[in-house]
BAFITI-81491 format. One record per residue (C-alpha): residue number from 1; x negated, y, z negated. Coordinates in steps of 0.02 Angstrom, whole numbers. Example, Ala and Ser with C-alpha at 12.3 -4.5 7.8 and 13.67 -1.06 7.14 Angstrom:
% BAFITI-81491
+-----+--------+--------+--------+
!   k !     c1 !     c2 !     c3 !
+-----+--------+--------+--------+
!   1 !   -615 !   -225 !   -390 !
!   2 !   -684 !    -53 !   -357 !
+-----+--------+--------+--------+
//
This chain:
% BAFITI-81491
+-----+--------+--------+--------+
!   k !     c1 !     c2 !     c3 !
+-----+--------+--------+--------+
!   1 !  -2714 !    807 !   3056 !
!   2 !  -2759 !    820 !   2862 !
!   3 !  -2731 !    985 !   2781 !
!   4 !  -2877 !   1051 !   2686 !
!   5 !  -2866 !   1046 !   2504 !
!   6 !  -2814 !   1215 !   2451 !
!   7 !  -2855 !   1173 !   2245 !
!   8 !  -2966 !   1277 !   2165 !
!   9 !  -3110 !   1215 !   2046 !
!  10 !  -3028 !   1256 !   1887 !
!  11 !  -2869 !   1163 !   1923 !
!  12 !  -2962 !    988 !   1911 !
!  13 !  -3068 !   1012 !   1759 !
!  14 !  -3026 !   1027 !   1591 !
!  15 !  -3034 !   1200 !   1515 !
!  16 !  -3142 !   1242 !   1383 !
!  17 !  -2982 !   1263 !   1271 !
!  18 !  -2917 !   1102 !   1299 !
!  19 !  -3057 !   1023 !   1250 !
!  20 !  -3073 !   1109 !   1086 !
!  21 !  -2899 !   1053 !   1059 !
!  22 !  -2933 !    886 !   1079 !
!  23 !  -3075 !    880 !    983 !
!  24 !  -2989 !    954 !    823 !
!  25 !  -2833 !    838 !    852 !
!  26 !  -2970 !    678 !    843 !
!  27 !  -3045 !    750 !    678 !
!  28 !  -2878 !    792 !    603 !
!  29 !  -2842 !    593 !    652 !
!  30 !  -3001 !    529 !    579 !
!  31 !  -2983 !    620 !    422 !
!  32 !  -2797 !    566 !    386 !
!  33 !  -2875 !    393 !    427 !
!  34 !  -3023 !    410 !    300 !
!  35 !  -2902 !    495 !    157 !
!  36 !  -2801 !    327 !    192 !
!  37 !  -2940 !    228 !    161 !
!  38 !  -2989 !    296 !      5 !
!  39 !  -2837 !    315 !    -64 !
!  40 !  -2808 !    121 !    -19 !
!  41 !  -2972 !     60 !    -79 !
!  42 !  -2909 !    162 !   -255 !
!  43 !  -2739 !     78 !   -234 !
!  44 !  -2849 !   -107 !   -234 !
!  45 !  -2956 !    -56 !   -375 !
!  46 !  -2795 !    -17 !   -491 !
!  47 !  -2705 !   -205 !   -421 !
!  48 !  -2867 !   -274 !   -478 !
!  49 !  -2854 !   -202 !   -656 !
!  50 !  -2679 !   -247 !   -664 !
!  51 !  -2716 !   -426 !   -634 !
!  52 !  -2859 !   -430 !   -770 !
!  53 !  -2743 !   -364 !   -903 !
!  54 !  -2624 !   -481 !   -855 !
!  55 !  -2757 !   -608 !   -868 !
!  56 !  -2816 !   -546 !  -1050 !
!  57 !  -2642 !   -526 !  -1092 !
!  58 !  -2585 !   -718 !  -1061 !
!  59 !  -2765 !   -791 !  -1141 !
!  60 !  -2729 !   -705 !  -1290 !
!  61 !  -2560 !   -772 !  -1327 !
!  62 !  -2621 !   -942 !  -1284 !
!  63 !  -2751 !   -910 !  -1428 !
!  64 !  -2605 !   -852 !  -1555 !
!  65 !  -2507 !   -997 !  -1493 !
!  66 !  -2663 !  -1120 !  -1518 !
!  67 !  -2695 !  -1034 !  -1694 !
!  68 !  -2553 !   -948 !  -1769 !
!  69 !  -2606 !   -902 !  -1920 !
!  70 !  -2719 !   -793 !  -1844 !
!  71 !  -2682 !   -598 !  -1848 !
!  72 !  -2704 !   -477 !  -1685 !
!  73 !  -2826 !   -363 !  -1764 !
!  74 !  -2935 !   -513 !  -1793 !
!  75 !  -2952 !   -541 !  -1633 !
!  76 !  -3025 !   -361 !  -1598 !
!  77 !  -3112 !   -267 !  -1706 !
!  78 !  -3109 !    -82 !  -1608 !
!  79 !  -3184 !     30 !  -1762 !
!  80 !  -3361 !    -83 !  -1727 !
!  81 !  -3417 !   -144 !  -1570 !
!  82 !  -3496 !   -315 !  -1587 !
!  83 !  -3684 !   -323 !  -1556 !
!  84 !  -3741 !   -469 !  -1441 !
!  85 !  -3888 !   -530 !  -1410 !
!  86 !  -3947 !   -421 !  -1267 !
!  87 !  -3945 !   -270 !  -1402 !
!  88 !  -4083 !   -370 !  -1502 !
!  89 !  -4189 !   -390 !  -1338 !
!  90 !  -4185 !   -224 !  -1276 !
!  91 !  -4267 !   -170 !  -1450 !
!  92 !  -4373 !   -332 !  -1446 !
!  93 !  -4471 !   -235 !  -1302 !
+-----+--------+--------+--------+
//
């Protein structure tokens, strides 16, 4: 003979409590995940500009090596940015 099952209602579901505190442990997850991610994605971006300046760094003393006679500040000039020829097209229109 089966005994009848004594458990009341509120002993099988989940509480409104409990589900609030599940809730607010997923979004606590999800936004440790996304400050990850950005702060990853910031990481990649800096790696990136590390390798350019590397990149810069070795062309230009193959140039001095090539041309030795050549100063530094001849290769840059930062008091006057060189025009190109886009400049002369924008006014063109």
């Amino acid at each position: 003979m089966k005994t009848p099952d004594t458990t009341t209602h509120s002993q099988r579901a989940f509480t409104l409590l409990e589900m609030t505190i599940v809730i607010m442990v997923m979004l606590a997850l999800l936004t440790t995940g996304l400050f990850i991610s950005k702060k990853t994605n910031e990481w990649q971006l800096g790696r990136q500009a590390s390798e350019t300046l590397r990149s810069v760094y070795a062309a230009q003393r193959m140039y001095l090596a090539d041309n030795p006679t050549a100063s530094v500040s001849d290769l840059t000039n930062a008091k006057e940015p060189r025009k190109n020829n886009l400049d002369k097209v924008v006014k063109m229109s």
